[in-house]
N, C-alpha and C positions, 0 to 999 in steps of 0.2 A: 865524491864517491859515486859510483857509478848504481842507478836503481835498479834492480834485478825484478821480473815479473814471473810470475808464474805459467807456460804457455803449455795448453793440451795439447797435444796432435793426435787427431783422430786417421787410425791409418784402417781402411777396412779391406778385407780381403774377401774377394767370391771364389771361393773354391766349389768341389761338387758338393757340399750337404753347407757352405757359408758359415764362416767363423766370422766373431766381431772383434777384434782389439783393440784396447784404446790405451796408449802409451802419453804419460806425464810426466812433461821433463822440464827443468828449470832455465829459464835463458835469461841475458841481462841485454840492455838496450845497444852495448855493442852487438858484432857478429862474430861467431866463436866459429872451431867446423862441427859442431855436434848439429845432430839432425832436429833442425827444425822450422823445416817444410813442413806441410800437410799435405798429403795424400790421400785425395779427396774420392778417388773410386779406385781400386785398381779392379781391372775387366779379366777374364777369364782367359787365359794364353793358352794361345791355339798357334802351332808349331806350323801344321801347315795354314794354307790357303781358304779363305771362305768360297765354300762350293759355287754359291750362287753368283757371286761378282767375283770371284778373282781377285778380292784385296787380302789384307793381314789386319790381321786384329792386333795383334803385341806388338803394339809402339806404346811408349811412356810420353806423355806432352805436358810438359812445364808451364803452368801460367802462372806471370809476374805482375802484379799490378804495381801501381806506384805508392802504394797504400795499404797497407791491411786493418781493416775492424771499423771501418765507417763504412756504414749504409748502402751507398755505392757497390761498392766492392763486394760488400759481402754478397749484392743480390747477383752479380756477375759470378761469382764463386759458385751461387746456385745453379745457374744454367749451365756451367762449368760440369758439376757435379753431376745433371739430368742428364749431360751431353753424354759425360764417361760411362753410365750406366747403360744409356739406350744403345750406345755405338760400339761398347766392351772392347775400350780402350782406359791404360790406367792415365789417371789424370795428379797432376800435383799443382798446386795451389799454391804461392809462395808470396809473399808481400812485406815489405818492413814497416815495422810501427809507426814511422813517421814516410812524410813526400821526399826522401833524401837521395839521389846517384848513388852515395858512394856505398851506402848501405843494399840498395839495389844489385849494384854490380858486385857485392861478397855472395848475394843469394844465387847471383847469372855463376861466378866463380864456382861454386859449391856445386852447382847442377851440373854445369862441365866435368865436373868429377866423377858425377853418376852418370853419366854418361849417356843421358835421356833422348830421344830421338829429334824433339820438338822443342824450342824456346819460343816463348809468344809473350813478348815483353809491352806493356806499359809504360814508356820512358820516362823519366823526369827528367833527365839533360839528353838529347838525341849526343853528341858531340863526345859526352864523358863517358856515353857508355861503349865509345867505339871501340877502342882496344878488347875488351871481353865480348865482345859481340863479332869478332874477326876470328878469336879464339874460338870459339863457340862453332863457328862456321869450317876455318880447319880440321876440328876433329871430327868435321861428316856432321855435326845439330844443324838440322834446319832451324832458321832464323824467319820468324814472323813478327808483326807490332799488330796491335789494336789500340784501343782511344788514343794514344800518342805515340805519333809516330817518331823515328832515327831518322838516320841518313839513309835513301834507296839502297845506298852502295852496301847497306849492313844487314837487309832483310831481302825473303823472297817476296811479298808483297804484303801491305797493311789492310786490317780490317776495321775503317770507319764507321761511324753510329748516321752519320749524314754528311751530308756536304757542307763543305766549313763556311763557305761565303752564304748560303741561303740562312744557314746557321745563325751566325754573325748578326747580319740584316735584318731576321725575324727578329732575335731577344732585345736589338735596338729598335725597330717596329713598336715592337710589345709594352716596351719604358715610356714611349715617347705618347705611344696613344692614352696612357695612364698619367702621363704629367701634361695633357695640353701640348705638347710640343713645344714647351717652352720651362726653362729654367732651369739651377745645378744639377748636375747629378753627378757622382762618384760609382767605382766599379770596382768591385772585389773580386781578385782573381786567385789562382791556388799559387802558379809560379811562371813568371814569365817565362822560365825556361824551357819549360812542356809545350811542346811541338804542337799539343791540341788548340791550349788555352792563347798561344800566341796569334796561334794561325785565328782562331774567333774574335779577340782582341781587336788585329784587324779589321778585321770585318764591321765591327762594332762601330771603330772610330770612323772609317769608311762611312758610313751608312748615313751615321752622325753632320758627319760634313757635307755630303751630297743632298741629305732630304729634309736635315732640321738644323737651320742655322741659328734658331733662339733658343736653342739648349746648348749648355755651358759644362763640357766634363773635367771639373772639379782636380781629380787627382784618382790616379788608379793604384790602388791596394793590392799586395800579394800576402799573402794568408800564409802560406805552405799548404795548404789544405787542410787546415788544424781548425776543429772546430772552438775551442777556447780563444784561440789567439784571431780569430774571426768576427768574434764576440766584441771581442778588446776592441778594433780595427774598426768596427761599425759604430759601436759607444764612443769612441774617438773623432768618426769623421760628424758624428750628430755635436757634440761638444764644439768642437772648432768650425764647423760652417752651418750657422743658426739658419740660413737661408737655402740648405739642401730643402729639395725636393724629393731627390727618387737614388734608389741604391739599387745596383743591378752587380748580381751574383752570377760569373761563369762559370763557377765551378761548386759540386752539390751542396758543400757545407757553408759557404757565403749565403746564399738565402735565409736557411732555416736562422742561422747567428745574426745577419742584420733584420729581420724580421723580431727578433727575442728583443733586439736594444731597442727598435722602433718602440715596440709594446711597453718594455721597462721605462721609457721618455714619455711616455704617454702620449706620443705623438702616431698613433695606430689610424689611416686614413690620411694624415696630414703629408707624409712622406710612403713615396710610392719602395713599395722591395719587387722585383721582380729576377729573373733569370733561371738558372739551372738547377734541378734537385728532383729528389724524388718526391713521389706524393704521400708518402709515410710521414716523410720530414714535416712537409708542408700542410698538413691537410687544418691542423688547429689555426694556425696563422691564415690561412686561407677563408676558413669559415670563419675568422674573429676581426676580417680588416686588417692584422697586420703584416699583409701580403696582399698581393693583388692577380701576381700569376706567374706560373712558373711552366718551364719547357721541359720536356727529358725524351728520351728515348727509353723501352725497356732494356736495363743493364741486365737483366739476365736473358735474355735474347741475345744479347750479345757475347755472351759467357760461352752459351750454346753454341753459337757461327763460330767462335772462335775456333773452338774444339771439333767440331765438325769440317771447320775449312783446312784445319792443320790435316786429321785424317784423310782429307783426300790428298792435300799433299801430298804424304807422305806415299800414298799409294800411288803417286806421278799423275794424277787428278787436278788443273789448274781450276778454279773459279769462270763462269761463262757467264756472261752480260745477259740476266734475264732469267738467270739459271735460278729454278724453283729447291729452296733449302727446305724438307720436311723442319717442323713447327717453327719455321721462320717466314716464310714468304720468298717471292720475286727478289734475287738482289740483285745492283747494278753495279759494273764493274767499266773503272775507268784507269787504261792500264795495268797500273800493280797495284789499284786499289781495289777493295773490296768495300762498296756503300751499301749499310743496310737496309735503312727506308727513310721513310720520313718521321720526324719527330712528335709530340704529344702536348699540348697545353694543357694546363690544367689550372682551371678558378675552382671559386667555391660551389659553383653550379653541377660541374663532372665530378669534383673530385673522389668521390665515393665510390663512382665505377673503377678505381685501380687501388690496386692492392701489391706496392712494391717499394 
């Protein structure tokens, strides 16, 4: 039997004097067509032309993540949200409960319905989601990706957090200087099929083989990006390799889950956790030893770029290598990508200076 959850959608509308509604509607772990997106600002629609620049404000922009209601995401949703407000464009917010395509592409289906100007997808299979992503494109939606990218031929260009290979090499850097450069280590990843986590992956085992030959990688773990079953996955790989050293997490919720079974093992210090998360996540494990460091970008920085790179889009505005984004910074642009800067460490030492 199928579990049914309870899902708010908060839809808020600015009109001239601002009304609030907040509509609760019942949804179950399939995808039905009843509305349940979140529409996370919608902006004040203005028929004509903004005086000052010459663009339009009434464009609708779809953001899809690969995930909705883990930590990640949601802090992306916020910048998403800041973007819609500041730039008074409506913004929709859309994610399925689990890391899954096929439920992804019912939510890509649905939006094609409504017929929204902008899709700015998150992929979990670049490959499965091509067909709705063609669709999408035919009836005149621009097609964007951010943290994981499709296939070129299915977007106008992606908006990445950094460069995958520096990426890659840092969070092996980062394992190796915390185990000695020597001995097991295992790697939890969300889905090999995500365009992000492969392309780091990569990079990883690259790095591995070029600069530290007396470190041994174990077996690589795919999560779905599930924080429970991450949990499971880490408690597993400490049970069966008594001789692990160090767990390195690509994707946000493999840290904070194999840091919790490190501490549950009592083995907190003895085995190194390091990789991807935020610092909400990580900040107790970090001040308790059962973490050692973690990397991120701000995800709501990049909620914000998204939403802001789509508007100009949409106004025939491409992205310019160097081009200064108000509350983003310098971004750099190679081809049809969009990089946003450099990423963030964080031990027990910083960790206090962020809050996300």
């Amino acid at each position: 039997m199928l579990t049914c959850e309870v899902v708010h959608i908060k839809v808020t509308l600015k009109l001239l004097a601002g009304f609030l509604l907040i509509f609760v509607v019942s949804g179950c772990s399939y995808w039905d067509h009843t509305e349940k997106y979140q529409i996370i600002f919608n902006g004040e629609k203005k028929d004509a032309q903004n005086s000052e620049s010459g663009t339009k404000n009434d464009f609708t922009i779809a953001i899809v993540p690969k995930v909705s209601g883990i930590p990640y995401f949601n802090a992306v949703e916020e910048g998403a949200l800041e973007a819609g407000k500041k730039l008074k464009v409506t913004v929709i917010f859309a994610g399925p409960p689990i890391a899954d395509w096929k439920q992804q592409m019912n939510i890509i289906e649905d939006l094609v319905q409504k017929d929204v100007d902008l899709i700015a997808v998150s992929a979990n299979d670049p490959m499965m989601l091509r067909p709705i992503l063609q669709k999408a494109e035919q009836k005149g939606i621009k097609v964007i990706t951010w943290d994981s990218d499709t296939t070129s031929e299915q977007r106008d260009l992606f908006i990445n957090m950094v460069d995958p290979e520096k990426l890659g090499r840092h969070l092996m850097d980062n394992l190796a200087s915390r185990m000695g450069e020597t001995g097991d280590f295992a790697i939890m990843t969300g889905s090999q099929d995500a365009a992000n986590l492969s392309e780091w992956l990569k990079w990883i085992k690259v790095q591995q083989k070029q600069v530290y030959p007396n470190m041994n990688l174990i077996e690589v773990v795919e999560t779905e990006d599930n924080p429970q079953k991450s949990y499971l996955e880490a408690e597993r790989l400490l049970k069966n390799y008594p001789n692990l050293k160090g767990i390195l997490g690509s994707s946000s919720v493999g840290p904070p889950a194999a840091a919790q079974a490190v501490k549950d093992a009592g083995k907190s210090g003895e085995v190194v956790v390091t990789g991807l998360s935020t610092p909400n996540l990580m900040r107790t494990f970090l001040k308790d030893n059962s973490a050692q460091i973690v990397t991120l970008w701000s995800p709501k920085k990049l909620g914000y770029l998204t939403v802001s790179v789509a508007k100009d889009l949409l106004n025939g505005q491409t992205p310019k290598d160097g081009q200064h984004i108000k509350n983003i910074g310098n971004i750099k642009v190679e081809g049809d990508t969009v990089i946003m800067g450099l990423p963030i460490d964080f031990t027990r030492e910083n960790i206090d200076q962020y809050d996300f």
